[in-house]
MARSETI-851604 format. One record per residue (C-alpha): x negated, y negated, z; residue in three letters. Coordinates in Angstrom, 1 decimal, always signed. Each point is the difference from the previous one (the first is absolute). Example, Ala and Ser with C-alpha at 12.3 -4.5 7.8 and 13.67 -1.06 7.14 Angstrom:
! MARSETI-851604
((-12.3 +4.5 +7.8) ALA)
((-1.4 -3.4 -0.7) SER)
//
This chain:
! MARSETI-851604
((+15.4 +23.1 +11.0) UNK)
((-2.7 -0.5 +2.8) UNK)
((+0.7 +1.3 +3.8) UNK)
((+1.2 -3.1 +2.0) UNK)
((-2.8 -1.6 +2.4) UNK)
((+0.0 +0.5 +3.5) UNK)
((+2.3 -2.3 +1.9) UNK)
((-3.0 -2.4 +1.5) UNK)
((-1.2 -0.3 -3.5) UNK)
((+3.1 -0.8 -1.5) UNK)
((+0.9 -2.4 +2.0) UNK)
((-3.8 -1.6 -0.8) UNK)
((+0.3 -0.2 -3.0) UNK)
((+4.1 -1.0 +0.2) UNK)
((-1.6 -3.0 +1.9) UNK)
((-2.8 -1.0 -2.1) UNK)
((+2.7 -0.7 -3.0) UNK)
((+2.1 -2.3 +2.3) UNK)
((-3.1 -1.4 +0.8) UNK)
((-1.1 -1.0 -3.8) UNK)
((+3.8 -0.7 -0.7) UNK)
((-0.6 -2.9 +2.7) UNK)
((-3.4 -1.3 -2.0) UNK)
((+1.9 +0.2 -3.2) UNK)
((+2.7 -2.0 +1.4) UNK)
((-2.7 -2.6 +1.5) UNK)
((-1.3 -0.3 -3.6) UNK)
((-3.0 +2.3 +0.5) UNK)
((-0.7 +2.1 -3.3) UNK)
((+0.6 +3.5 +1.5) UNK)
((+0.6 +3.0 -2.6) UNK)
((+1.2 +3.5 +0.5) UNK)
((-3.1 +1.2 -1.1) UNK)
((-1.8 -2.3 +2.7) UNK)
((+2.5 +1.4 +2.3) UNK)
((-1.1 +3.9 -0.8) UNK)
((-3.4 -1.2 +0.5) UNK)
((+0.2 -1.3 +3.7) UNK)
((+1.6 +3.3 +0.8) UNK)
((-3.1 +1.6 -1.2) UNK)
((-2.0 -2.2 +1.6) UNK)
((+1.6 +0.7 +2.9) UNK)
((-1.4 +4.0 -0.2) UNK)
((-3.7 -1.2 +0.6) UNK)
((+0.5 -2.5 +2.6) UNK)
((+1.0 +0.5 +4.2) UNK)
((+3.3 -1.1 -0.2) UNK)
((-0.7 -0.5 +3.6) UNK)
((-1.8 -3.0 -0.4) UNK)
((+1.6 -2.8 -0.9) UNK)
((-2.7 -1.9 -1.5) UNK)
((-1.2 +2.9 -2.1) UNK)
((+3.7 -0.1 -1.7) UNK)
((+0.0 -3.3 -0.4) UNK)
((-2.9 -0.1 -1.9) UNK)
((+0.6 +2.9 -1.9) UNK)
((+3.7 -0.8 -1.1) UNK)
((-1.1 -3.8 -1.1) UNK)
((-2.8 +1.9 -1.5) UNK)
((+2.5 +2.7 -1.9) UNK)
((+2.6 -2.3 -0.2) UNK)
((-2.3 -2.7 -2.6) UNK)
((+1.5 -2.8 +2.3) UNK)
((-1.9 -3.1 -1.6) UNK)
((-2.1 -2.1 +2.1) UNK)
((+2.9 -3.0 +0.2) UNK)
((+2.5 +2.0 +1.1) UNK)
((-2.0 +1.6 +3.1) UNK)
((+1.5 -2.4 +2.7) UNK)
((+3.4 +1.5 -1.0) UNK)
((-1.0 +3.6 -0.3) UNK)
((-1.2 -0.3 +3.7) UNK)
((+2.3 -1.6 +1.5) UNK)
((+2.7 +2.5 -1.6) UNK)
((-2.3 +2.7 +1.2) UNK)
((-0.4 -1.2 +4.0) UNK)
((+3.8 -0.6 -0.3) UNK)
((+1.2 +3.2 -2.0) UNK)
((-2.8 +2.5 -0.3) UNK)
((-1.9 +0.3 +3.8) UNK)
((+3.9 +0.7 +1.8) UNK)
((+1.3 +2.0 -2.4) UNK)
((-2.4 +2.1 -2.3) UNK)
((-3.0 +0.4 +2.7) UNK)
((+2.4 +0.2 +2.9) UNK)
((+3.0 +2.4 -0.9) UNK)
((-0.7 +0.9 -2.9) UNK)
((-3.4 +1.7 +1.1) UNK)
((+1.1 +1.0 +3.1) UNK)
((-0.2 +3.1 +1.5) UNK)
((+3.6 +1.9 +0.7) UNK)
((-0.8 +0.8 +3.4) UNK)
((-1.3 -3.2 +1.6) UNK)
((-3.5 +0.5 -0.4) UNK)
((-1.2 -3.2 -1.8) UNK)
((-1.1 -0.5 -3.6) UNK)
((-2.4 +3.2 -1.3) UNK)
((-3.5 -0.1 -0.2) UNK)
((-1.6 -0.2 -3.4) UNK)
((-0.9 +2.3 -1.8) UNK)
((-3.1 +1.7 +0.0) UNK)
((-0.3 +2.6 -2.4) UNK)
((+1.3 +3.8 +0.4) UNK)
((-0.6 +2.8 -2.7) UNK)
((+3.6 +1.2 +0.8) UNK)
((+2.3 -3.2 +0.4) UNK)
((+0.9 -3.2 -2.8) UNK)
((-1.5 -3.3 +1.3) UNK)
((+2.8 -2.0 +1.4) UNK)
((+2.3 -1.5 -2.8) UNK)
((-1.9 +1.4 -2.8) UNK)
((+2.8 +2.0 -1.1) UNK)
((+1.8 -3.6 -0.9) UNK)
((-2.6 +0.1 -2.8) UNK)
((+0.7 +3.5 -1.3) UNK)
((+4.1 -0.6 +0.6) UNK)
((-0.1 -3.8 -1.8) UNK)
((-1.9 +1.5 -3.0) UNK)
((+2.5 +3.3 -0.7) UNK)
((+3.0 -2.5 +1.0) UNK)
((-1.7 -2.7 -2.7) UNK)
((-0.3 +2.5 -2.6) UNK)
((+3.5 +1.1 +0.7) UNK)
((+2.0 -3.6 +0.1) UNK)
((-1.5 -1.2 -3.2) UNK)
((+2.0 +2.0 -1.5) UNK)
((+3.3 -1.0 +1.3) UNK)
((+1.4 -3.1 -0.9) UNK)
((+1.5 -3.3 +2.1) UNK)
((+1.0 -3.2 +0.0) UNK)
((-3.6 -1.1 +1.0) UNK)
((-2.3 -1.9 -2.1) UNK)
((-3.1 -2.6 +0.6) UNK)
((-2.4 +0.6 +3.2) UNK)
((+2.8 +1.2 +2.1) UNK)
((+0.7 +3.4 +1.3) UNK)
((+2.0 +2.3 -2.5) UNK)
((-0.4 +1.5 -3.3) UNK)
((+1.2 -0.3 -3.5) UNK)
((-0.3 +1.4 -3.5) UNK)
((-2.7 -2.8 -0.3) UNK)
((-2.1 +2.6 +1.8) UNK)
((+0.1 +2.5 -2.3) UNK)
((-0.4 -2.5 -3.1) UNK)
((-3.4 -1.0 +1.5) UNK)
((-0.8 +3.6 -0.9) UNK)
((+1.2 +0.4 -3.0) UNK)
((-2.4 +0.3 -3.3) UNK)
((+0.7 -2.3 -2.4) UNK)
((+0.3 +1.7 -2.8) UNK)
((+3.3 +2.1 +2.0) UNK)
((+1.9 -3.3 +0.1) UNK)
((+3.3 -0.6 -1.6) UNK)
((+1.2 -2.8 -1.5) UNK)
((+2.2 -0.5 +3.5) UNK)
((-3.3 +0.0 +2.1) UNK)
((-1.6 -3.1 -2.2) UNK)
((+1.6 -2.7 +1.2) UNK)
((-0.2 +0.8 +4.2) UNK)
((-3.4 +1.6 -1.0) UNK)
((-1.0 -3.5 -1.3) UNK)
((+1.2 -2.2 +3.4) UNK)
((-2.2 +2.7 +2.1) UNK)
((-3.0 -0.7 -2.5) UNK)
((+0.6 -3.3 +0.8) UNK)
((-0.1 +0.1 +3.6) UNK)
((-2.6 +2.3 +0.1) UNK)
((-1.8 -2.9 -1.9) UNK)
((+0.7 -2.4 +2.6) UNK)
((-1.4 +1.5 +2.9) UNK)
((-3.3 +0.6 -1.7) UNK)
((-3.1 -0.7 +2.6) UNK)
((-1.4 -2.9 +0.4) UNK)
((-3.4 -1.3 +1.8) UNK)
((-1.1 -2.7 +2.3) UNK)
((-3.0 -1.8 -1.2) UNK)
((-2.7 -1.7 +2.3) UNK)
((+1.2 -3.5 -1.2) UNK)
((+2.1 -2.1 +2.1) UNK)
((+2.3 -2.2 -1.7) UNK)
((+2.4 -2.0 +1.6) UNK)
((+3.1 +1.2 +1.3) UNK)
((+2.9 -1.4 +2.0) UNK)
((+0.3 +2.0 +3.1) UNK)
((-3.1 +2.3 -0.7) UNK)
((-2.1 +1.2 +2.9) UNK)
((-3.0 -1.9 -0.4) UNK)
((-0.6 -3.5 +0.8) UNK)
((-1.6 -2.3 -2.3) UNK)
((-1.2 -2.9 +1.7) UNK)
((-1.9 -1.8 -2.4) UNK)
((+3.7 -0.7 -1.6) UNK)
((+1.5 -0.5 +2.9) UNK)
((-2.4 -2.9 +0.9) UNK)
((+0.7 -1.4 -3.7) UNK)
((+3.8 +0.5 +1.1) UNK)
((-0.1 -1.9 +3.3) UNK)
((-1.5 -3.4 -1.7) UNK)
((+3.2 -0.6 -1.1) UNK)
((+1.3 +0.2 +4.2) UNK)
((-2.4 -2.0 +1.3) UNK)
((-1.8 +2.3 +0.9) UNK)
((+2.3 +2.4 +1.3) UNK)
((+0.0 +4.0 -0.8) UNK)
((+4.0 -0.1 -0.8) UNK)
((-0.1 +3.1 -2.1) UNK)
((-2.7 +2.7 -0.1) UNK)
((-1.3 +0.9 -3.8) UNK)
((-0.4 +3.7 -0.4) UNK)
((-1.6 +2.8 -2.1) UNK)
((+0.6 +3.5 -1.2) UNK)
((-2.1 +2.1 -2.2) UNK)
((+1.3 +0.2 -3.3) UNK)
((+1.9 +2.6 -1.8) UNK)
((-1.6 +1.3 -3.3) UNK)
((+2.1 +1.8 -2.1) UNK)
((-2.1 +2.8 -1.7) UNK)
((-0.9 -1.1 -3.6) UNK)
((+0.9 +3.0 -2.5) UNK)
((-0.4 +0.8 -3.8) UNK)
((+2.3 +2.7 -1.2) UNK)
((-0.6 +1.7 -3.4) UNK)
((+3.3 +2.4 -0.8) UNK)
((-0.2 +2.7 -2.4) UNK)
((+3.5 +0.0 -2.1) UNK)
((-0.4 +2.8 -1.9) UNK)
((+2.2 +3.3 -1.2) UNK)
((-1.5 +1.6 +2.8) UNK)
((+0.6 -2.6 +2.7) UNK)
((+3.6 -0.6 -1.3) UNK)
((+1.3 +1.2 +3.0) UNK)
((-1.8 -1.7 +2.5) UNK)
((-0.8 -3.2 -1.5) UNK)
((+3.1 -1.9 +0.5) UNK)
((-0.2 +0.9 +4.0) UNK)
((-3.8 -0.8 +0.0) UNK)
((+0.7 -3.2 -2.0) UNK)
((+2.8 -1.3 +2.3) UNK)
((-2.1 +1.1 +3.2) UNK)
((-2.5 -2.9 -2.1) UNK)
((+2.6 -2.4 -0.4) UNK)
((+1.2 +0.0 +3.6) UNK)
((-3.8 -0.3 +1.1) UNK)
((-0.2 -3.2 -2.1) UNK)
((+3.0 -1.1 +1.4) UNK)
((-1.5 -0.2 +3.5) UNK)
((-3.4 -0.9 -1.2) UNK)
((-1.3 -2.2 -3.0) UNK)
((-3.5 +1.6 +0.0) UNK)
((+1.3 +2.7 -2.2) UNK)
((-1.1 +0.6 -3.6) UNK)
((+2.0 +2.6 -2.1) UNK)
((-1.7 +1.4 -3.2) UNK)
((+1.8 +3.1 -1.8) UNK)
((-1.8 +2.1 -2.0) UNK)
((+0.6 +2.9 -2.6) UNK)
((-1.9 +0.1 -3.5) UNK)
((-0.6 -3.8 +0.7) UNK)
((-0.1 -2.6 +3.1) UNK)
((+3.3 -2.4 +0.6) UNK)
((-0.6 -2.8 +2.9) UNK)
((+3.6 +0.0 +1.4) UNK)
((-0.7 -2.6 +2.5) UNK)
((+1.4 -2.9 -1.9) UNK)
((+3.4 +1.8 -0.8) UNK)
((+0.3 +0.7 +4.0) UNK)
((+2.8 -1.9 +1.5) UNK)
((+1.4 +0.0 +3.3) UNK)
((+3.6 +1.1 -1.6) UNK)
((+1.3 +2.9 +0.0) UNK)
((-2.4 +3.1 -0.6) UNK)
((+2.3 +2.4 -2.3) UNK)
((+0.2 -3.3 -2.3) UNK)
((-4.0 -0.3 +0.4) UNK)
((-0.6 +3.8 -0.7) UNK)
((+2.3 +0.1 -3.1) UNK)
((-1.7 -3.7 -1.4) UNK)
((-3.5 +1.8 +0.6) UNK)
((+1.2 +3.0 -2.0) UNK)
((+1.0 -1.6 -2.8) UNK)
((-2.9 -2.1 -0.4) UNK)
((-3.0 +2.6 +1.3) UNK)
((-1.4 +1.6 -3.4) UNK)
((+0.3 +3.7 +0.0) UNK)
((+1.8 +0.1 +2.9) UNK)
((+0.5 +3.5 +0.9) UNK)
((-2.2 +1.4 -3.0) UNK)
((-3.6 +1.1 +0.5) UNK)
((-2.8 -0.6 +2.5) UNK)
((-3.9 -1.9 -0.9) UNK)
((-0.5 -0.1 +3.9) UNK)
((-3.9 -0.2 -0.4) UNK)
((+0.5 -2.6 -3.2) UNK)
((+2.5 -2.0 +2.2) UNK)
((-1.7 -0.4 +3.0) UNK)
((-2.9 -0.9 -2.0) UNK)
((+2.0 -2.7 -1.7) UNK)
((+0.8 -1.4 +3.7) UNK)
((-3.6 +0.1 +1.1) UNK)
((-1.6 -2.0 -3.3) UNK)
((+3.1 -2.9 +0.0) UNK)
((+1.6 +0.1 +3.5) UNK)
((-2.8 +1.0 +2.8) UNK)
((-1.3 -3.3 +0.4) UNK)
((+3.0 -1.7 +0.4) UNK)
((+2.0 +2.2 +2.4) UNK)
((-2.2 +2.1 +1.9) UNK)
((-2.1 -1.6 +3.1) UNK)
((-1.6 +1.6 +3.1) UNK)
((+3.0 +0.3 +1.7) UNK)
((+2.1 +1.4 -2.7) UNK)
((+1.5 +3.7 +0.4) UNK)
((+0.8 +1.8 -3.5) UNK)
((+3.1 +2.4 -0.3) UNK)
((-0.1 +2.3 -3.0) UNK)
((+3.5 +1.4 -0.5) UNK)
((-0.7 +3.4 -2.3) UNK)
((+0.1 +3.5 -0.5) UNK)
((-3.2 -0.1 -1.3) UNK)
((+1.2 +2.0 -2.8) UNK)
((-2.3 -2.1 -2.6) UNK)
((-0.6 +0.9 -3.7) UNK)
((-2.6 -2.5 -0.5) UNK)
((-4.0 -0.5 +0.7) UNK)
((-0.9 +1.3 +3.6) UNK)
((-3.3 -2.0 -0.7) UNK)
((+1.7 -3.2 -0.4) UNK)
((+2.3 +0.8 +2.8) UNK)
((-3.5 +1.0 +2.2) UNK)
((-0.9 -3.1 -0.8) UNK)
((+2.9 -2.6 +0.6) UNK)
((+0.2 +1.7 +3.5) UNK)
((-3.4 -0.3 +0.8) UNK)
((+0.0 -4.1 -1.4) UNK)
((+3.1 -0.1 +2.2) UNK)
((-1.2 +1.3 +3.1) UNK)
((-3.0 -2.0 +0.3) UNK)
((+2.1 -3.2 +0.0) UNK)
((+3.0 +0.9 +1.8) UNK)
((+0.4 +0.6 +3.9) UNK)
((+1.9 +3.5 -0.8) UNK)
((+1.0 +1.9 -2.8) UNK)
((+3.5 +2.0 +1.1) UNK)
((+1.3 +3.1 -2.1) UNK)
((+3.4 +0.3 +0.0) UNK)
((+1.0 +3.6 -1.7) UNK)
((+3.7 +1.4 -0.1) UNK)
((-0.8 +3.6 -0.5) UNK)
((-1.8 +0.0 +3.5) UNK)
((+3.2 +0.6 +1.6) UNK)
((-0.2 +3.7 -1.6) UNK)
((-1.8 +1.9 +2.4) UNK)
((-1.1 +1.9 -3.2) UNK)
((-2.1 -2.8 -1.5) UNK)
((-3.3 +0.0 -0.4) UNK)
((-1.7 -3.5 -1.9) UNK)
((-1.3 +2.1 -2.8) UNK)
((+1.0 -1.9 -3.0) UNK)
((-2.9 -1.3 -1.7) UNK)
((+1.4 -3.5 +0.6) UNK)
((+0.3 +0.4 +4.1) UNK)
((-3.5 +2.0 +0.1) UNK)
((-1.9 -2.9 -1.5) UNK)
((+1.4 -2.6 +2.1) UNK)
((+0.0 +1.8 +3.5) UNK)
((-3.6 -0.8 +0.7) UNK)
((+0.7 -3.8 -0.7) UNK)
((+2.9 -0.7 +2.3) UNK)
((+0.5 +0.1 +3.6) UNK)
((+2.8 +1.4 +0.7) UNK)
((+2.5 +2.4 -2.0) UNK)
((+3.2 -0.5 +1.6) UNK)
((+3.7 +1.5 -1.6) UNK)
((+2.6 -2.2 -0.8) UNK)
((+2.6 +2.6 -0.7) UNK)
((+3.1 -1.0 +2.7) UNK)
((+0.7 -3.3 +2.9) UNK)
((-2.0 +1.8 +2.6) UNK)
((-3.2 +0.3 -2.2) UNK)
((+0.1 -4.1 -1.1) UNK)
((+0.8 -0.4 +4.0) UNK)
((-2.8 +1.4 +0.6) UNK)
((-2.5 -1.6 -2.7) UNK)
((+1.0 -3.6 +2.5) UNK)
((-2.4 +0.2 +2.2) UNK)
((-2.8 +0.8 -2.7) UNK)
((+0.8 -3.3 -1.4) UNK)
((-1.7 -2.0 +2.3) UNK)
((-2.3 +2.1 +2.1) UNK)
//
């Protein structure tokens, strides 16, 4: 276990939880991993200086732009008395301390919070609560997000499946440039709003407003279901599933010796259902691998119709391929030129012993932009954010 924190940082850090426990209960989407980054924050700042703090938690704290009003009124009527007033306080009545400067033989003030949170991180993970969701606490949910696939018993399928799918759901989105109307958005549209007072006479009785739209990221998934992927395909394929839930710009191919289209047999029902209709009716599911041959297949009848400019491709293989590596070469190369991205997803990357020397993975390295593993939760978690970037 880590050595306890000194008294005033204790009691800093005691108070910034109470203080996101009040923006949770305001509505204000405050995590506990938000929370261990605004005590972080809080090493490279003068906690002196109330506006330096300010900034520096909302900045830590990813409070979004709506909810700022809130976040400083709760900080003038919480934060300034308490935190920056007692809690930094020095024992012997001489006034908040100066900050820090930089000394070859002393810790900045509150950087040890950053080295304490991380052992005590590591060290709660393992222990588990009643907690779940965004709120402080642990569970065994925390060590499943860890977990390689290919480990999991039959009794972590079904809870690995609901985390797959809420994995799904928070899966980054963007803010175009285009404004499209929107009730209570933050910008006015008075071209509308002119239209709308005709019907008043003349009189502006309701403002018509804008907000830059939301595009979901458009995606194209091709899953390898072969002997060799048996034991990450069915994770891969629900982490698929749940995307399309959330998004209908998703197109599902699976490939082995030959190319399925699954989209059509996709439903929003239930997934184990979906996985065991798709295995039935994929050919050679779980047999050998054509990756080159398949890929090709998808390039020559399906390019055109489901790839655009703004289209990012997720290959879902181990690159273990007993096929062409010139027709693979190829279908890559076709692919990249059209689409916006070209993602490699590859279990065996969470083996710190792998090295993409299969014939299959050499050829296509040069042709894709990123090779990313896929072997646990916490690699597809972080595969979100490549999604739309």
């Amino acid at each position: 276990m880590p050595a306890a924190a000194p008294a005033p940082e204790r009691e800093l850090v005691a108070h910034l939880a109470r203080f996101s426990g009040e923006l949770r209960r305001l509505g204000v989407p405050v995590g506990l991993r938000d929370e261990i980054d605004g005590a972080r924050a809080l090493g490279f700042v003068d906690i002196g200086d109330p506006r330096e703090v300010r900034l520096a938690l909302r900045a830590a704290l990813k409070i979004p732009y709506r909810w700022w009003a809130e976040f400083d009124r709760l900080f003038d009527l919480r934060w300034r008395s308490a935190a920056l007033g007692d809690a930094t306080a020095d024992p012997k009545g001489r006034g908040p301390p100066r900050p820090w400067r930089g000394d070859e033989h002393s810790e900045p003030p509150l950087m040890r919070i950053r080295r304490l949170l991380d052992a005590q991180t590591a060290d709660e993970e393992a222990v588990p609560t009643e907690a779940d969701g965004d709120r402080p606490g642990y569970s065994p949910r925390a060590l499943l997000r860890r977990k390689v696939f290919d480990e999991c018993t039959e009794e972590d399928l079904a809870e690995m499946e609901r985390l797959l799918a809420h994995l799904a759901s928070r899966i980054a989105t963007r803010r175009s440039r285009r404004l499209v109307p929107t009730p209570g958005g933050p910008v006015v549209d008075m071209r509308r709003s002119f239209r709308r007072s005709l019907a008043y006479g003349g009189e502006f009785m309701e403002l018509a407003r804008r907000a830059r739209a939301v595009e979901w990221p458009h995606l194209v998934v091709l899953c390898d279901t072969s002997g060799s992927m048996d034991a990450y395909s069915r994770f891969l394929l629900t982490f698929v599933l749940s995307l399309r839930r959330i998004s209908r710009r998703v197109e599902t191919f699976a490939f082995n010796t030959s190319l399925t289209r699954l989209t059509p047999w996709i439903t929003r029902g239930n997934i184990p259902a979906t996985l065991e209709r798709l295995a039935r009716n994929v050919e050679d599911w779980s047999g050998g691998t054509r990756i080159g041959e398949c890929l090709l297949a998808f390039a020559d009848d399906y390019l055109r119709e489901t790839v655009s400019a703004d289209t990012t491709v997720l290959i879902l293989s181990d690159g273990l391929d007993r096929g062409d590596t010139e027709s693979l070469e190829m279908a890559l190369l076709t692919i990249r030129r059209r689409a916006r991205r070209v993602l490699w997803l590859n279990p065996l990357m969470g083996d710190p012993r792998y090295r993409p020397e299969a014939k299959g993975m050499k050829a296509a390295l040069p042709h894709v932009d990123r090779l990313v593993s896929a072997h646990n939760l916490e690699s597809l978690e972080a595969v979100l954010p490549l999604l739309t970037a």
